[in-house]
VEXLUM-224021 format. One record per residue (C-alpha): x, y, z; residue number from 1. Coordinates in steps of 0.001 Angstrom, whole numbers. Each point is the difference from the previous one (the first is absolute). Example, Ala and Ser with C-alpha at 12.3 -4.5 7.8 and 13.67 -1.06 7.14 Angstrom:
// residues 2
<node><X>12300</X><Y>-4500</Y><Z>7800</Z><pos>1</pos></node>
<node><X>1370</X><Y>3440</Y><Z>-660</Z><pos>2</pos></node>
***
This chain:
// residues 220
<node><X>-2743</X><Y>-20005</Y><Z>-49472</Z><pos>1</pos></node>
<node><X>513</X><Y>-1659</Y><Z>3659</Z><pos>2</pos></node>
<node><X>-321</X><Y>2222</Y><Z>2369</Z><pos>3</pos></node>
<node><X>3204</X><Y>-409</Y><Z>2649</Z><pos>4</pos></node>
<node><X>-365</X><Y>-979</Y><Z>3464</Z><pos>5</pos></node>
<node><X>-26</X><Y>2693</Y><Z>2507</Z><pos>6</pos></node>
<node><X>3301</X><Y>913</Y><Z>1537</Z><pos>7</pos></node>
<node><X>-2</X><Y>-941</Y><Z>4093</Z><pos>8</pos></node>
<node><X>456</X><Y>2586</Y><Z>2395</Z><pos>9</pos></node>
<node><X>2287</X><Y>945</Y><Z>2213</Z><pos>10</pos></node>
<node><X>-3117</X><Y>333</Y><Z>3031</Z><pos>11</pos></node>
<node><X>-1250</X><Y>-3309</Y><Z>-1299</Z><pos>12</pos></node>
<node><X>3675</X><Y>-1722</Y><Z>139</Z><pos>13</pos></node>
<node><X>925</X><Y>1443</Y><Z>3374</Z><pos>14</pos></node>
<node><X>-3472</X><Y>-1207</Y><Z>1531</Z><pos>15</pos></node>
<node><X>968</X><Y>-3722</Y><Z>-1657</Z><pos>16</pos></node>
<node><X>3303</X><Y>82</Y><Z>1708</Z><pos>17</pos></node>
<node><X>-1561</X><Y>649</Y><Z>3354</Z><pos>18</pos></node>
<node><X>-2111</X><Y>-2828</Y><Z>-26</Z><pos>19</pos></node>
<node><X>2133</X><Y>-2253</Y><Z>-1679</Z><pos>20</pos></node>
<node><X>783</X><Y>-1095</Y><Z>3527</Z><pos>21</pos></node>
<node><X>-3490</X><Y>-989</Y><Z>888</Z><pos>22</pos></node>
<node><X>-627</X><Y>-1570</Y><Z>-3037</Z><pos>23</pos></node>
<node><X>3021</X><Y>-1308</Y><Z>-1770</Z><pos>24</pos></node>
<node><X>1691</X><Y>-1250</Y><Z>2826</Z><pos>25</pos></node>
<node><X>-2048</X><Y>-565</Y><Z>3355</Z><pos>26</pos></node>
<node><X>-3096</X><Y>-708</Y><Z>-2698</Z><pos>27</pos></node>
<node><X>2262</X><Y>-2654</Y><Z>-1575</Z><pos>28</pos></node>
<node><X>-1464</X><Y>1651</Y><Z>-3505</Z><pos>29</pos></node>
<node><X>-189</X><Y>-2195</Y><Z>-2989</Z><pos>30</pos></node>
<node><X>-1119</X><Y>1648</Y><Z>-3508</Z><pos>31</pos></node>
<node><X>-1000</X><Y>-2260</Y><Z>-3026</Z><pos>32</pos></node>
<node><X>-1074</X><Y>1561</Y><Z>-3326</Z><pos>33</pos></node>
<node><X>1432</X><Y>3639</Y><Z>219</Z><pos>34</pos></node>
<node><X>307</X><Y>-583</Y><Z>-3770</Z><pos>35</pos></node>
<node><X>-3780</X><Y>1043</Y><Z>-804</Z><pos>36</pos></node>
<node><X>1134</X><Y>3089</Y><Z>2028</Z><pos>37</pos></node>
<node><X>681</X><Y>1209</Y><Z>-3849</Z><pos>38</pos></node>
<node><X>1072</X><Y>3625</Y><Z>-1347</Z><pos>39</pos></node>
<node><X>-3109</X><Y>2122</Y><Z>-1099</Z><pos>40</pos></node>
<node><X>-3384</X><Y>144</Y><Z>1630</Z><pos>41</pos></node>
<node><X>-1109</X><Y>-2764</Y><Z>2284</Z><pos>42</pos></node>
<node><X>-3218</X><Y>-446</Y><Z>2502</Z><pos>43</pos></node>
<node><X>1157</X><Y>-1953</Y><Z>2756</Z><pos>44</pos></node>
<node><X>-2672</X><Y>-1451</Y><Z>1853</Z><pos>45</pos></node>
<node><X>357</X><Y>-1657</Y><Z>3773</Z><pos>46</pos></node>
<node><X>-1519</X><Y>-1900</Y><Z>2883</Z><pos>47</pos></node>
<node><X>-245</X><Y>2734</Y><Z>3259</Z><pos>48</pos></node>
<node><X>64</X><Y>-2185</Y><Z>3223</Z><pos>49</pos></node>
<node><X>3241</X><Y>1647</Y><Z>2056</Z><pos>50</pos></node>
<node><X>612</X><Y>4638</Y><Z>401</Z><pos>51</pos></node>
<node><X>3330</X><Y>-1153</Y><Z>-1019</Z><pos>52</pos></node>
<node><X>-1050</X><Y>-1855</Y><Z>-3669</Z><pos>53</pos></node>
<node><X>706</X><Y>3795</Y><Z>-1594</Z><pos>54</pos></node>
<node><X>3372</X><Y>-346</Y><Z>746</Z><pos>55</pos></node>
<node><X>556</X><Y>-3376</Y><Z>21</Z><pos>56</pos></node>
<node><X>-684</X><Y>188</Y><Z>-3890</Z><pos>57</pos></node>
<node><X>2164</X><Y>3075</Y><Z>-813</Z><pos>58</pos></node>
<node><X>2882</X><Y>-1835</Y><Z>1348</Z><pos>59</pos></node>
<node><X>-1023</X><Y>-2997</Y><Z>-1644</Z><pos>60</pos></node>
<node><X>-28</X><Y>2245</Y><Z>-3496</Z><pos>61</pos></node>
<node><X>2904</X><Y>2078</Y><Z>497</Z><pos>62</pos></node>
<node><X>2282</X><Y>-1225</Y><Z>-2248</Z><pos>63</pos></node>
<node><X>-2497</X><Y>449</Y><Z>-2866</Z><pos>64</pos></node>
<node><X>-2735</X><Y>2541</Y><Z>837</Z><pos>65</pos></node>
<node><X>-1116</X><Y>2846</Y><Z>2515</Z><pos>66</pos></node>
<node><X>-3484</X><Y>-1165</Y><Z>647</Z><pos>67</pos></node>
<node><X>-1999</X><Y>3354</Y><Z>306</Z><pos>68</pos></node>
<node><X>-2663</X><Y>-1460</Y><Z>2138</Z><pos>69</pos></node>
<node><X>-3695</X><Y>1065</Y><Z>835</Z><pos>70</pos></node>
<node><X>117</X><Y>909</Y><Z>3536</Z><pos>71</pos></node>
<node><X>-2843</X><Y>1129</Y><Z>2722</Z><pos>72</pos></node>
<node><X>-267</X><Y>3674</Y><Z>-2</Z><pos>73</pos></node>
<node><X>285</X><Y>245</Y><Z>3787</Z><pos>74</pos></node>
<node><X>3505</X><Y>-927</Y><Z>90</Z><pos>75</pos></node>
<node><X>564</X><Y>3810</Y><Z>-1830</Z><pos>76</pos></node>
<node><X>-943</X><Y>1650</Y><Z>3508</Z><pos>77</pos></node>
<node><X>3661</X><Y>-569</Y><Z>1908</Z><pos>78</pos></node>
<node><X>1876</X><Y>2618</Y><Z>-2428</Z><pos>79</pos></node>
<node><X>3255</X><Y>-1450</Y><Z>533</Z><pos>80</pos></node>
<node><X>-1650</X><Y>-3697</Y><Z>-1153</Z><pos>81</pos></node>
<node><X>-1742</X><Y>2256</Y><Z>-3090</Z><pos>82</pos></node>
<node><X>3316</X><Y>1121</Y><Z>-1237</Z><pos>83</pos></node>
<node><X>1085</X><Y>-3720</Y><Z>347</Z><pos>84</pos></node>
<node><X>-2199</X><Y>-1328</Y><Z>-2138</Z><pos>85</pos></node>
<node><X>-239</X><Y>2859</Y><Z>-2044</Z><pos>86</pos></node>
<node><X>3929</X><Y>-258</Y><Z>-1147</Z><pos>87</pos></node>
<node><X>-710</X><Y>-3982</Y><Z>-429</Z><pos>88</pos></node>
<node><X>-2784</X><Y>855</Y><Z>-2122</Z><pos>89</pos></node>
<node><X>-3560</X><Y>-1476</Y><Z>1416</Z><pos>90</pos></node>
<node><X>-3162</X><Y>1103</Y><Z>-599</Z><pos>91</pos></node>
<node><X>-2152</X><Y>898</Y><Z>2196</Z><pos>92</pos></node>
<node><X>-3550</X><Y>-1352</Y><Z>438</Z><pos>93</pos></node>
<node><X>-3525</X><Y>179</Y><Z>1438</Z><pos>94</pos></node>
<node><X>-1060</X><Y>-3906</Y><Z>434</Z><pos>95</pos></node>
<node><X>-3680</X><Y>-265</Y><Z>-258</Z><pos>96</pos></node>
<node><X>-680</X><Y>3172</Y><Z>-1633</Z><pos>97</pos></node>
<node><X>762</X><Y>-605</Y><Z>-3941</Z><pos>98</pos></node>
<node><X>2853</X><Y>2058</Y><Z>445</Z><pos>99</pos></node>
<node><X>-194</X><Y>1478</Y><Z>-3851</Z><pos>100</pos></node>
<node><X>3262</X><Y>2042</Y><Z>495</Z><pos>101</pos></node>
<node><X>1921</X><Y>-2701</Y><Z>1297</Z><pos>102</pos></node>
<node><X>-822</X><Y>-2378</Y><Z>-3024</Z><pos>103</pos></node>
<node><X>910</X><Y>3437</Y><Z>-2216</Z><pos>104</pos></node>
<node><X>3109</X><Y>-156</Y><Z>1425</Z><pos>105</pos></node>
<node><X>527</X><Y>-4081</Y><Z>-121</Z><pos>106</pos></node>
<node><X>-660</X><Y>611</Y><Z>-3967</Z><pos>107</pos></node>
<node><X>1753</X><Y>2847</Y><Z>-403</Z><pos>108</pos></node>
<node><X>3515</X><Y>-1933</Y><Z>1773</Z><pos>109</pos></node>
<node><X>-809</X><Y>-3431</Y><Z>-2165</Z><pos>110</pos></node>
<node><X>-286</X><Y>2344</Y><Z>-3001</Z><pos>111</pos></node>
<node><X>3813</X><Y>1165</Y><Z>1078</Z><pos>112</pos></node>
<node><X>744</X><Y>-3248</Y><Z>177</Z><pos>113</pos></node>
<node><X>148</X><Y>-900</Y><Z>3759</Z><pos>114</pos></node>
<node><X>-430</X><Y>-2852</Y><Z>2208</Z><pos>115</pos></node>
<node><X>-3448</X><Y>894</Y><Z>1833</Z><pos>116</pos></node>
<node><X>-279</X><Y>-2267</Y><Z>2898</Z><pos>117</pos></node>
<node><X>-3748</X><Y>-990</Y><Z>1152</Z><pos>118</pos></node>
<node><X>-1549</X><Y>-1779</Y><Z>2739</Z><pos>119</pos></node>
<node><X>-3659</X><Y>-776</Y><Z>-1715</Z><pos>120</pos></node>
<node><X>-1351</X><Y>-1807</Y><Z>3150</Z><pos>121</pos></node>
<node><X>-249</X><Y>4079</Y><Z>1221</Z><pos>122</pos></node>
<node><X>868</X><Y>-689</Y><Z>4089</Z><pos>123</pos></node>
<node><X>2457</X><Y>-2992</Y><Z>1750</Z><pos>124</pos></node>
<node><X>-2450</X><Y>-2936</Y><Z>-227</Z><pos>125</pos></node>
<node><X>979</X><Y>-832</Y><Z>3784</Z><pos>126</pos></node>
<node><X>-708</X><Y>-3932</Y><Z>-1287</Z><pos>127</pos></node>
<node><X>-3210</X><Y>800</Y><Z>-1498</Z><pos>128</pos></node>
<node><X>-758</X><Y>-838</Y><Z>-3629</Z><pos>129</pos></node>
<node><X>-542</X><Y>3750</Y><Z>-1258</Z><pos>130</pos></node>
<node><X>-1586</X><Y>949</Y><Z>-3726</Z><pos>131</pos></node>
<node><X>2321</X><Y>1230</Y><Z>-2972</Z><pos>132</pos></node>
<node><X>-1080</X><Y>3563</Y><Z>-417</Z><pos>133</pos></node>
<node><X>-403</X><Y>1453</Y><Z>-3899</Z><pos>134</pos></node>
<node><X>2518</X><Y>2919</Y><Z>172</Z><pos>135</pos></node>
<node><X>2954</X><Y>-2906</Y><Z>-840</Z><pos>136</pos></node>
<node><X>-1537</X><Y>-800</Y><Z>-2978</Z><pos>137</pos></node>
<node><X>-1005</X><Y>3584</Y><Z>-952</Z><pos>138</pos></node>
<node><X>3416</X><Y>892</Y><Z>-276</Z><pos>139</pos></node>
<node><X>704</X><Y>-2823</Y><Z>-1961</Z><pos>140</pos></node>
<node><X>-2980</X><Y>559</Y><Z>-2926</Z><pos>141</pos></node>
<node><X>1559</X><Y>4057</Y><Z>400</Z><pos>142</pos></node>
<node><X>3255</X><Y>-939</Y><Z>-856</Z><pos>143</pos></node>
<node><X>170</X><Y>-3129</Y><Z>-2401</Z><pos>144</pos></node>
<node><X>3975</X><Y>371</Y><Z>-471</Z><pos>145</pos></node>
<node><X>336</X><Y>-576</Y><Z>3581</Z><pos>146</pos></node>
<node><X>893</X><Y>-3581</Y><Z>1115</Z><pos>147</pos></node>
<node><X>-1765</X><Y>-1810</Y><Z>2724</Z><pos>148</pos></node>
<node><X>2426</X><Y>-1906</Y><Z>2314</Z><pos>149</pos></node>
<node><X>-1218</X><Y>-1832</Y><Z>3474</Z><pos>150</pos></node>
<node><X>2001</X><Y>39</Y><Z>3036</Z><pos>151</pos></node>
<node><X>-804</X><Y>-2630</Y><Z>2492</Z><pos>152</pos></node>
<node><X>1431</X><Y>1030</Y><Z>3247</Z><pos>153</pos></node>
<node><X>525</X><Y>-2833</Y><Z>3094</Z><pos>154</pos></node>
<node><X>1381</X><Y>573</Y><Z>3267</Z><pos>155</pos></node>
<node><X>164</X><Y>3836</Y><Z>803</Z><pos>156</pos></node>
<node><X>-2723</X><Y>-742</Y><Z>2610</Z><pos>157</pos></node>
<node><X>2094</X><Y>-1793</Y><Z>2222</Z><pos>158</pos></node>
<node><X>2521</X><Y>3065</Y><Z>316</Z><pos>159</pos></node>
<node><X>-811</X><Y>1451</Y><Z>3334</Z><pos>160</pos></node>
<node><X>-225</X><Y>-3972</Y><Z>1353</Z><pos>161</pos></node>
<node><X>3295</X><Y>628</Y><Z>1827</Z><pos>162</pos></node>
<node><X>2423</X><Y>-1743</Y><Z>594</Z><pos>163</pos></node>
<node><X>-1433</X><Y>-2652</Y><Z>-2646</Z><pos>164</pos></node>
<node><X>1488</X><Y>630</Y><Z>-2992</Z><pos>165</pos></node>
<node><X>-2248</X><Y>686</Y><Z>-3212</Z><pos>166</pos></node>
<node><X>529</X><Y>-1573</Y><Z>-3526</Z><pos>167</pos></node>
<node><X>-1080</X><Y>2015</Y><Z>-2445</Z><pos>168</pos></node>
<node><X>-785</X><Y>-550</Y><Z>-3331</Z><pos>169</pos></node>
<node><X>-1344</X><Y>2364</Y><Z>-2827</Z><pos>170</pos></node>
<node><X>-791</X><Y>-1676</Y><Z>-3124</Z><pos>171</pos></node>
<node><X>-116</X><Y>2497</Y><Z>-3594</Z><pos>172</pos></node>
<node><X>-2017</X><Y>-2003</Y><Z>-2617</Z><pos>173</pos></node>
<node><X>-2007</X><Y>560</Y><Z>-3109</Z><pos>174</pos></node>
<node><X>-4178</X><Y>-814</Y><Z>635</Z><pos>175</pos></node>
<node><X>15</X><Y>-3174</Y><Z>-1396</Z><pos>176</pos></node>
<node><X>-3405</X><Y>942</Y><Z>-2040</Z><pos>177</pos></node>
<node><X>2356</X><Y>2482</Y><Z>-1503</Z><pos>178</pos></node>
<node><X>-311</X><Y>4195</Y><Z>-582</Z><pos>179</pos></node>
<node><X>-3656</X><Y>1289</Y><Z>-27</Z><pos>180</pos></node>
<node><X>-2065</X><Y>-1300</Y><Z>-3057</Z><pos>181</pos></node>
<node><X>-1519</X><Y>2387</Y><Z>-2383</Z><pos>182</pos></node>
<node><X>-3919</X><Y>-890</Y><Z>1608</Z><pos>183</pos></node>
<node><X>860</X><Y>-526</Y><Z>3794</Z><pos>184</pos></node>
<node><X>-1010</X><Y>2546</Y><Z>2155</Z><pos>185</pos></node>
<node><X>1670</X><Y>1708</Y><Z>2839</Z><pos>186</pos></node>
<node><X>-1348</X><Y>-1972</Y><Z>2806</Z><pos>187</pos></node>
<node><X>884</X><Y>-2789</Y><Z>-2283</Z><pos>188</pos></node>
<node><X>3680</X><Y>233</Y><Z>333</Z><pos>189</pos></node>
<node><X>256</X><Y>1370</Y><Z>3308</Z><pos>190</pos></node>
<node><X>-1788</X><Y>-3152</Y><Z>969</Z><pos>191</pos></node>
<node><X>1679</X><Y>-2680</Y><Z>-1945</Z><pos>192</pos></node>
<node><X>3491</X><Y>1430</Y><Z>1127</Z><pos>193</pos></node>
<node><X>-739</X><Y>623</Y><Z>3462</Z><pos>194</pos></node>
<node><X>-1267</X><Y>-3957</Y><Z>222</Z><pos>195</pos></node>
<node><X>3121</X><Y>-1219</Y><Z>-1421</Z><pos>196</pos></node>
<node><X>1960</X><Y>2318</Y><Z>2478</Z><pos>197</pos></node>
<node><X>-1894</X><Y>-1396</Y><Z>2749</Z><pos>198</pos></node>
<node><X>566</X><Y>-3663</Y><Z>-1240</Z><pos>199</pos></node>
<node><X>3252</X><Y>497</Y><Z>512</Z><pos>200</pos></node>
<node><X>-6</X><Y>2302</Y><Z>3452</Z><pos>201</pos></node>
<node><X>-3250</X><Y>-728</Y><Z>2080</Z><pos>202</pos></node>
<node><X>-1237</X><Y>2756</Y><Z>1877</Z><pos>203</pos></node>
<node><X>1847</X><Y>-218</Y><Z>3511</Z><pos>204</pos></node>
<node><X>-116</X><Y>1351</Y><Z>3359</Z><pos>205</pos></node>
<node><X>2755</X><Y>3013</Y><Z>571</Z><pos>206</pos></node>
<node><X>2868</X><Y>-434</Y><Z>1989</Z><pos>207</pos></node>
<node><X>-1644</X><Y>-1045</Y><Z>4014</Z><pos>208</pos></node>
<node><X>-3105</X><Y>137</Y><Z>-576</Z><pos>209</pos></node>
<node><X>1147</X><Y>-2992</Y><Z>-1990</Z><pos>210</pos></node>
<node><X>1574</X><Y>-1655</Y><Z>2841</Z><pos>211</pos></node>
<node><X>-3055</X><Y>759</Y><Z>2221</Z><pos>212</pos></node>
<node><X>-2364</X><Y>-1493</Y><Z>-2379</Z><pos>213</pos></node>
<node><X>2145</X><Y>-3334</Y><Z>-337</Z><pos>214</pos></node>
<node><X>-158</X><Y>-57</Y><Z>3834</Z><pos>215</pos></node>
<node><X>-4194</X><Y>588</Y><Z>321</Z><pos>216</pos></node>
<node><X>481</X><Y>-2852</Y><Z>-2624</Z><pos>217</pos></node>
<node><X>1832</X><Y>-2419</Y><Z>2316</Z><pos>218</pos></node>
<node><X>-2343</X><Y>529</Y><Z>2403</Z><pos>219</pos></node>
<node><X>-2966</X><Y>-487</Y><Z>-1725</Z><pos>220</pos></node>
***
């Protein structure tokens, strides 16, 4: 029997709504493929390059799914920013560390059928090509019911260039090699997806740092 999609929140719609701002409007948002966003448990995997991609995607989702993503631990300290993300749902982790309770926890909300939300790239790639980490595809050989969807995401960098506009764009798709095979290990998939991710969203320079680097560029 399907299992349903996980009903949204009223944390997780509020912090949507105060973004939607940012992102919607001075972001100049546009979605494509929010249908793969589909009911019952799905492992959405993303490029990391901008602080703001986390968001960026939920609003990009929320029509369909609250994304229930894997977030650095450290962002738990500020209590008033743990009870944020702790009514929107995240999950806290320890990157680096084989955080063992935070994939318990990943499984456990996929088994429930959530939308668990992870960056396999582990940091912001700061324009550096970074390596797929396993832990992606570990959740994916845990939970074979769950359904891997890719989510290219363009743009969110260039928020804090103001006043020059951003575009952004965040792309839902299905890997086009298709859900994990029955012999392909976990690297495996977290590396196949990740490289058609990046295909389609190079690893760039956040926000002026970006603008900096085009200017050493020039110079050059």
């Amino acid at each position: 029997m399907p299992v349903p999609a996980e009903k949204i929140s009223l944390t997780y719609r509020i912090v949507m709504w105060v973004v939607w701002p940012i992102v919607r409007w001075w972001g100049r948002l546009d979605v494509v493929g929010e249908e793969h966003l589909i009911d019952g448990p799905v492992l959405l995997i993303s490029n990391h390059d901008s602080h703001w991609d986390p968001v960026v995607i939920g609003s990009a989702g929320i029509r369909r799914r609250q994304i229930r993503a894997l977030a650095k631990s450290s962002l738990w300290k500020n209590p008033v920013v743990a009870w944020v993300l702790n009514g929107m749902g995240q999950i806290p982790i320890e990157r680096g560390r084989g955080d063992t309770a935070a994939l318990s926890a990943a499984i456990e909300a996929l088994e429930g059928g959530s939308c668990v939300g992870v960056f396999p790239e582990g940091t912001i790639s700061r324009g550096k090509q970074l390596r797929a980490l396993s832990g992606v595809g570990r959740l994916a050989l845990t939970v074979p019911t769950s359904r891997i969807v890719g989510a290219a995401v363009t743009g969110a960098v260039d928020i804090a260039r103001f006043p020059k506009r951003p575009r952004i764009r965040v792309e839902f798709f299905e890997p086009t090699g298709g859900q994990p095979q029955p012999n392909e290990t976990a690297i495996r998939i977290s590396k196949r997806v990740v490289a058609e991710i990046r295909c389609m969203a190079p690893p760039t320079i956040p926000g002026r740092r970006k603008k900096a680097a085009e200017l050493r560029a020039a110079l050059d």
